[in-house]
Every structure is written in C-alpha cells, then in structure tokens.
NUNUNU-922911 format. One record per residue (C-alpha): y, z, x; residue in one letter. Coordinates in nm, 2 decimals. Layout:
// residues N
{py->Y | pz->Z | px->X | rest->A};
...
This chain:
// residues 211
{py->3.12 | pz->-0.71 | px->0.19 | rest->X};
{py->2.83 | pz->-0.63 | px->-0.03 | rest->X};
{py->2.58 | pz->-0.39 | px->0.06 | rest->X};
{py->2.26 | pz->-0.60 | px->0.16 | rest->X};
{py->1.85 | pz->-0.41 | px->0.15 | rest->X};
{py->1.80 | pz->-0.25 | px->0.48 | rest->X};
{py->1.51 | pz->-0.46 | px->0.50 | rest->X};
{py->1.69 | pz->-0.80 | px->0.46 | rest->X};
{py->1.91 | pz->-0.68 | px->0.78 | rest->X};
{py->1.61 | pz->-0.56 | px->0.96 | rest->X};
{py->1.49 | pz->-0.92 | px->0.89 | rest->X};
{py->1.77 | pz->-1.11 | px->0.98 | rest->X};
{py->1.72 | pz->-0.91 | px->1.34 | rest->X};
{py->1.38 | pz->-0.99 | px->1.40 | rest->X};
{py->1.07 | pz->-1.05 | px->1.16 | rest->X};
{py->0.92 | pz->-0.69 | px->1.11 | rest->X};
{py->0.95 | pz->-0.57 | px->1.45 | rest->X};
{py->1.18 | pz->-0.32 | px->1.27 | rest->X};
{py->0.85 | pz->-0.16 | px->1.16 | rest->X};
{py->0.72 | pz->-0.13 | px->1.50 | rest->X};
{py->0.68 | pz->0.25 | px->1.58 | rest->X};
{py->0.40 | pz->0.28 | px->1.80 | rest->X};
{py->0.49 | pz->0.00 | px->2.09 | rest->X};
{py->0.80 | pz->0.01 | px->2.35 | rest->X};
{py->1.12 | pz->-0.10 | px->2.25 | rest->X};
{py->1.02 | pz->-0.11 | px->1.82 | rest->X};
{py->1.23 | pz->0.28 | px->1.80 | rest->X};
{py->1.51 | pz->0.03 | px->1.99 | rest->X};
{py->1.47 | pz->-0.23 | px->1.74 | rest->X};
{py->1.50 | pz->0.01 | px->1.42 | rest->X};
{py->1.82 | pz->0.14 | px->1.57 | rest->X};
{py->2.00 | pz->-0.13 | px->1.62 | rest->X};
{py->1.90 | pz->-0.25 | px->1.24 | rest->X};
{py->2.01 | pz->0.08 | px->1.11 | rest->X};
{py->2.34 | pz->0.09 | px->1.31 | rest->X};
{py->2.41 | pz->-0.27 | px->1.14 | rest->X};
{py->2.33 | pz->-0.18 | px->0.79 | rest->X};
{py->2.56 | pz->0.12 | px->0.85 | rest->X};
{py->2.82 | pz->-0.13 | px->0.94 | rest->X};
{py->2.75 | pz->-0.32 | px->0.68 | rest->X};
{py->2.76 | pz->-0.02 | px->0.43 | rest->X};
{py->3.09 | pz->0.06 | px->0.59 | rest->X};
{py->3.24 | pz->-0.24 | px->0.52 | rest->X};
{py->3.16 | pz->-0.27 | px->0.13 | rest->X};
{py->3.48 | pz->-0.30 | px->-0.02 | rest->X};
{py->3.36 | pz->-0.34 | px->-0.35 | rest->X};
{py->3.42 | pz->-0.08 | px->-0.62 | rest->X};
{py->3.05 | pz->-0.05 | px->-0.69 | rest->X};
{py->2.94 | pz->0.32 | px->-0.71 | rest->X};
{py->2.59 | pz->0.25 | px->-0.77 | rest->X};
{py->2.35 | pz->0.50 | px->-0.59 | rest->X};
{py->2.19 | pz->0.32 | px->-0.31 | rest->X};
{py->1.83 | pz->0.47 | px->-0.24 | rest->X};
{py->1.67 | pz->0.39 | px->0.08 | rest->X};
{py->1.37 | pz->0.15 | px->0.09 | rest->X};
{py->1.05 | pz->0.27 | px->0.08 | rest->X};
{py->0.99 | pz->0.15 | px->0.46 | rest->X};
{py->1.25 | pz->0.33 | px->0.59 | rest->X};
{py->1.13 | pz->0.69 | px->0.41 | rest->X};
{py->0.81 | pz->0.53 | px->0.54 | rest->X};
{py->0.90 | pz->0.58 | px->0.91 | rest->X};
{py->1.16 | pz->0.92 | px->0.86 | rest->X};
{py->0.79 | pz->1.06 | px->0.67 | rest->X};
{py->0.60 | pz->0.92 | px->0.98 | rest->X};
{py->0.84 | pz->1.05 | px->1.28 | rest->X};
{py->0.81 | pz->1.36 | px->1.10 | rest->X};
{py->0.40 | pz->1.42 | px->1.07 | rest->X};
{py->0.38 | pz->1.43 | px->0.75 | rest->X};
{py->0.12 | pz->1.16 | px->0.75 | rest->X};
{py->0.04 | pz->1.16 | px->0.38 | rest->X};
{py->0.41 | pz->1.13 | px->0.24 | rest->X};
{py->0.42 | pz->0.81 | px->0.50 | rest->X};
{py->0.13 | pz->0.66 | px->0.31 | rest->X};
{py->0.25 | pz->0.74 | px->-0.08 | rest->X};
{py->0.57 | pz->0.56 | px->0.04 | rest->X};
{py->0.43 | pz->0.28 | px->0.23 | rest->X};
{py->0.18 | pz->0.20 | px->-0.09 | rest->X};
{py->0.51 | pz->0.21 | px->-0.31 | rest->X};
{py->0.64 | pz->-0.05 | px->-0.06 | rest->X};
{py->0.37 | pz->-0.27 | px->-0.07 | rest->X};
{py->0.35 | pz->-0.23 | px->-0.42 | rest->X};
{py->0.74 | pz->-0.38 | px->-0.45 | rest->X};
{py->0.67 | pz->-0.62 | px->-0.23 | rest->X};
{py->0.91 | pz->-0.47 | px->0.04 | rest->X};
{py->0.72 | pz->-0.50 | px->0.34 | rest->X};
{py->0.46 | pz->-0.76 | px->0.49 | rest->X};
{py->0.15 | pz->-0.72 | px->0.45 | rest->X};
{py->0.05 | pz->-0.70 | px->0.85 | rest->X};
{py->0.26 | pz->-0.39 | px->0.84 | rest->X};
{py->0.18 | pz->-0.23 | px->0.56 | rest->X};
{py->-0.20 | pz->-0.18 | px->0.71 | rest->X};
{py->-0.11 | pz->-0.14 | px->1.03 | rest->X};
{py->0.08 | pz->0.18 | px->0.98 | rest->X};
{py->-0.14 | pz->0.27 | px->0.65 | rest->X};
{py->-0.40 | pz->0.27 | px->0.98 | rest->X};
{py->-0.18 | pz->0.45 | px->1.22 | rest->X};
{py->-0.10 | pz->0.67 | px->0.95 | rest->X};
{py->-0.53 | pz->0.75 | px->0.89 | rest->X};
{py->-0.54 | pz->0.76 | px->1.27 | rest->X};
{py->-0.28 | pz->1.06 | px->1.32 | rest->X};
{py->-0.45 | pz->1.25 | px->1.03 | rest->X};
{py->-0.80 | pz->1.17 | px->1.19 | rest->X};
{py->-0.62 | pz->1.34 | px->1.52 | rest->X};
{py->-0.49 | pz->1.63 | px->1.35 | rest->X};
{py->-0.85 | pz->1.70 | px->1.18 | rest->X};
{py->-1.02 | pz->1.66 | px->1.49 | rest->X};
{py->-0.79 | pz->1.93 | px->1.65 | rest->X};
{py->-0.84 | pz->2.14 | px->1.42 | rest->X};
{py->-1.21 | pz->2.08 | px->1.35 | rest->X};
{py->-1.23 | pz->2.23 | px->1.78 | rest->X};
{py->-0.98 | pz->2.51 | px->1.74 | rest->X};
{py->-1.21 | pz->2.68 | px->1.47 | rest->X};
{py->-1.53 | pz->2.61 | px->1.68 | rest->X};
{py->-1.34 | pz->2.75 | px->1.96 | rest->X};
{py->-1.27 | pz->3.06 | px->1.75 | rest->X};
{py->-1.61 | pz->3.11 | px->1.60 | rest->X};
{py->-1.78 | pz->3.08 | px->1.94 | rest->X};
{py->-1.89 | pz->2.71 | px->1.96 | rest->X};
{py->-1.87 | pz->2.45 | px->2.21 | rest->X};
{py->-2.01 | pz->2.06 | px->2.28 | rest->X};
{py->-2.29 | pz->2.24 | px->2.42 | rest->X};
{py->-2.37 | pz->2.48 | px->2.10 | rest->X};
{py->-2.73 | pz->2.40 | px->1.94 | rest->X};
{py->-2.69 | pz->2.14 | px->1.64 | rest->X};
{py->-2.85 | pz->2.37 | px->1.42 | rest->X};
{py->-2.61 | pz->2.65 | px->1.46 | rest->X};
{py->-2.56 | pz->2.76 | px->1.11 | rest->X};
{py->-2.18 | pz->2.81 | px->1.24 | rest->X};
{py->-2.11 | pz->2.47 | px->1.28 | rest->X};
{py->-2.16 | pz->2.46 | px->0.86 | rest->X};
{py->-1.80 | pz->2.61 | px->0.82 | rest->X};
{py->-1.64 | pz->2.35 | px->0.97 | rest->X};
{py->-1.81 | pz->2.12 | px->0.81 | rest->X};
{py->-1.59 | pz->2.01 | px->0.58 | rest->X};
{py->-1.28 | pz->1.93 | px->0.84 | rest->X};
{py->-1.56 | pz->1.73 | px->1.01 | rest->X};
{py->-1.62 | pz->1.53 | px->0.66 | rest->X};
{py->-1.17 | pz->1.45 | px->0.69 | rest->X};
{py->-1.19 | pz->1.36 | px->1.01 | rest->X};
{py->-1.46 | pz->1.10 | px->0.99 | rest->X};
{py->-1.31 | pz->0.99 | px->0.63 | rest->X};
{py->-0.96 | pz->0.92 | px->0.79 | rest->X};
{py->-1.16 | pz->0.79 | px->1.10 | rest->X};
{py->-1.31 | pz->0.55 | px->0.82 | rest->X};
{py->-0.98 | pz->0.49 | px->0.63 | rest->X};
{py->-0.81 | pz->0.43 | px->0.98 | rest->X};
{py->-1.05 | pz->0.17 | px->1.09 | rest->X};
{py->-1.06 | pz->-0.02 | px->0.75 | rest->X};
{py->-0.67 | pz->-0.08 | px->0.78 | rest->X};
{py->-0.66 | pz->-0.20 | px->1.12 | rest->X};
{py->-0.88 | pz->-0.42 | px->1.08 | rest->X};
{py->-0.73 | pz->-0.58 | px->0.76 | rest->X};
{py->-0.41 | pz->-0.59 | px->0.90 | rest->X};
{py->-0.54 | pz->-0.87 | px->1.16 | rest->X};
{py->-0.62 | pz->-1.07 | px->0.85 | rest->X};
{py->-0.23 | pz->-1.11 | px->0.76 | rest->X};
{py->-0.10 | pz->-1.17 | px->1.11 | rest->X};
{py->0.05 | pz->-1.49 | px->0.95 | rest->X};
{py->0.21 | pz->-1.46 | px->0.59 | rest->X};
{py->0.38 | pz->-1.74 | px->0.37 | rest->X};
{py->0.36 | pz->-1.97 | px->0.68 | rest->X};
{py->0.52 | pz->-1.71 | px->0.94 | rest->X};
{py->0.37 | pz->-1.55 | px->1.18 | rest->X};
{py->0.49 | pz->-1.18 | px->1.14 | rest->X};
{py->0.26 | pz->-1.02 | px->1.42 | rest->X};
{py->0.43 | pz->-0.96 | px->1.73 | rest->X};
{py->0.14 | pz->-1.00 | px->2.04 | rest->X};
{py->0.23 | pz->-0.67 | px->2.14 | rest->X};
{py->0.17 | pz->-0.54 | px->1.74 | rest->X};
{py->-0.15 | pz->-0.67 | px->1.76 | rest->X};
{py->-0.27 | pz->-0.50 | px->2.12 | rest->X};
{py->-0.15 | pz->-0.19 | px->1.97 | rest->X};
{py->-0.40 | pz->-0.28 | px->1.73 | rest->X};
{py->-0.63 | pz->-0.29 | px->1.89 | rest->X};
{py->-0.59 | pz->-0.04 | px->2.08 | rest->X};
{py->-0.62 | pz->0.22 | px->1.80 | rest->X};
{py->-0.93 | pz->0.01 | px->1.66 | rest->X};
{py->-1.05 | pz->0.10 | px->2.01 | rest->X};
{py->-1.03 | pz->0.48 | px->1.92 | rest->X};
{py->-1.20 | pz->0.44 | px->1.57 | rest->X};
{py->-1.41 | pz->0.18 | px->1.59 | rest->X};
{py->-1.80 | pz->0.29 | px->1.57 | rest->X};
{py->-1.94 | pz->0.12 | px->1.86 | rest->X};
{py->-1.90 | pz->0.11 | px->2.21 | rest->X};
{py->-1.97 | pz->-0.28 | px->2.23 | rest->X};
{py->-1.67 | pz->-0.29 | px->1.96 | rest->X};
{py->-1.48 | pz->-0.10 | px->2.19 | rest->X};
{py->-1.51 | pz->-0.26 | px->2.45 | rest->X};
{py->-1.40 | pz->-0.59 | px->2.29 | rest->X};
{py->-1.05 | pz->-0.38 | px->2.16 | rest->X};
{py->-0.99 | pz->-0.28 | px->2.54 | rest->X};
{py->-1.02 | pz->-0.58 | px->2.62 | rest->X};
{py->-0.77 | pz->-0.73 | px->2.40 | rest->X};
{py->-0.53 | pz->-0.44 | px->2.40 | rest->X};
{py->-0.49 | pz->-0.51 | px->2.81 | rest->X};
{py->-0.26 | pz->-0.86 | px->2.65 | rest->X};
{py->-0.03 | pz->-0.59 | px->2.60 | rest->X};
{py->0.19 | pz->-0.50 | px->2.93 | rest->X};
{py->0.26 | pz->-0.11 | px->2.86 | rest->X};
{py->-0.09 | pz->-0.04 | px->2.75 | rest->X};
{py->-0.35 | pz->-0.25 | px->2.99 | rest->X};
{py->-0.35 | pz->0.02 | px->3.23 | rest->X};
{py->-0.48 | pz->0.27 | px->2.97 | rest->X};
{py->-0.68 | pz->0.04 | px->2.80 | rest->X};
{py->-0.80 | pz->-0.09 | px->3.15 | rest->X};
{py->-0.90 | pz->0.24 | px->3.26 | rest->X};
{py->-1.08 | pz->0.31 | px->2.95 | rest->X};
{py->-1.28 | pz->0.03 | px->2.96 | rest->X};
{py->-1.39 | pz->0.09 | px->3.30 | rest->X};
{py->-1.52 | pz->0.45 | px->3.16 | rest->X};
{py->-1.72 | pz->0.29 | px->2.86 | rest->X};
C-alpha cells in the first residue's frame, strides 16, 4: 500500500481538526491520524526507498508542543506557502503562535522589573522602567502580530466551498482575540462568543463578568 501525505490521512479523518492544538479532544484527533499514517507506512509493500520528510504541519505542531514559537511559524509559513494547510489554520496557529511569544515577553518583561525594584505601582517616569523597554516593544509587537492573525483567520472559516472551521476552533478564537484585542468593548464581544464553546464559557463567562 503506498505511503499517502500525513495530511491527506488527517483529512480523510476529519477536515483540519488534526490541526486543533489549543481545544479538547484536537491532541486526540492528531493521534489517532498519526497512529493511522503509521499503519499506513507500515503497510507499504512497495520497494520505494525514497526519504519521506514530514509535512511542514506536523513539524509545525512537534515545534509548537515544544515552545519554540518561532520554528512553529518558519514552518507553518513554509506550509502555507506549499499549499499544505488551510488557510483558517494557518492564521489561527500563526496567532496562537504570536500569542505564546507575547506571553513569554510579558513574563519576562515583570521578572526584570521585579529584579530591578519595580512594580504596577512604580512612577511612569522611573528611568528604570527604560531597560525593559525594549521586551515591552516584543510584547506589544507579538500582541500586534497575534491579534492581526486571529482575526484573518475568521475571514477563511469556509475555503473552496467547505467549511473548515470547527465552532469550537472558532470560540478558541476568540477567546485568544479576547486576550489581545485593544479594547474592552472588543473584549467583551470575544467573551461573548467564546462562551458557544462548552469547555471555555466558564472562563470566558467569568471574565466577562470582571470586564
């Protein structure tokens, strides 16, 4: 049996939810594809000793469940360059990717305040809070970058005439727009739709409440 693109099996499972890395039950789903392109792999009784590479989505996600943020995005661009993943996708983890970098900045931005002496409270014009600066600058940039993929992934939730966006893809949306977007009347409007989603509209509930 010839060896078919892990993507074509992931496919065959269920339309892209083989991508889905953030919600319940998507870790499931990109199991159960690998286990049957193993099989599948297994089974290849041809003579062909071609070297089979993985797919750029699937370095995508090892690169991803490993923190390395920035080797997640070079492969997911190479992806969408080939055309190997649908567009929804291809935004909405470029964003979650941005997101998790914003996150890490951000931590890091507060553990050097902590160790130069500042806090929330510190005056603005503390000329301590200029050697941080800079992580500041990468946090709001992936902040930026994080927001402007979310967003556009929303605007290819239906691709070639299929609708590729899972409703519980799109809460989880959502519910990262409502942690970068730049208003609280935007955020609002993300809680809101992120409560669709079972596993998150207690969270996204409570948060609402608190804006």
């Amino acid at each position: 049996m010839a060896k078919k693109n892990w993507l074509d099996v992931a496919k065959d499972i269920t339309v892209g939810t083989a991508v889905n890395m953030i919600l319940p039950g998507g870790a499931v789903v990109y199991a159960v594809g690998k286990a049957v392109y193993d099989n599948l792999s297994s089974d290849d009784e041809s003579d062909d000793t071609e070297d089979v590479r993985p797919n750029n989505v699937v370095l995508a996600i090892e690169a991803f469940d490993n923190e390395d943020y920035e080797e997640a995005l070079e492969y997911l661009e190479a992806a969408h360059a080939n055309n190997e993943i649908w567009s929804f996708h291809y935004y909405r983890l470029t964003g979650m990717c941005h997101y998790n970098l914003m996150e890490k900045h951000r931590t890091e931005y507060w553990e050097k305040a902590e160790e130069l002496g500042l806090t929330e409270d510190t005056d603005e014009d503390d000329s301590r809070w200029e050697q941080i600066a800079h992580i500041k600058e990468k946090t709001l940039e992936e902040q930026s970058l994080a927001n402007d993929s979310l967003k556009e992934s929303l605007n290819h939730k239906v691709e070639g005439g299929d609708f590729v966006a899972d409703p519980e893809m799109v809460a989880g949306v959502f519910w990262l727009l409502a942690g970068v977007c730049n208003s609280r009347y935007e955020q609002r409007r993300y809680d809101m739709a992120a409560m669709a989603c079972d596993s998150l509209r207690k969270d996204a509930k409570q948060e609402y409440n608190s804006v």
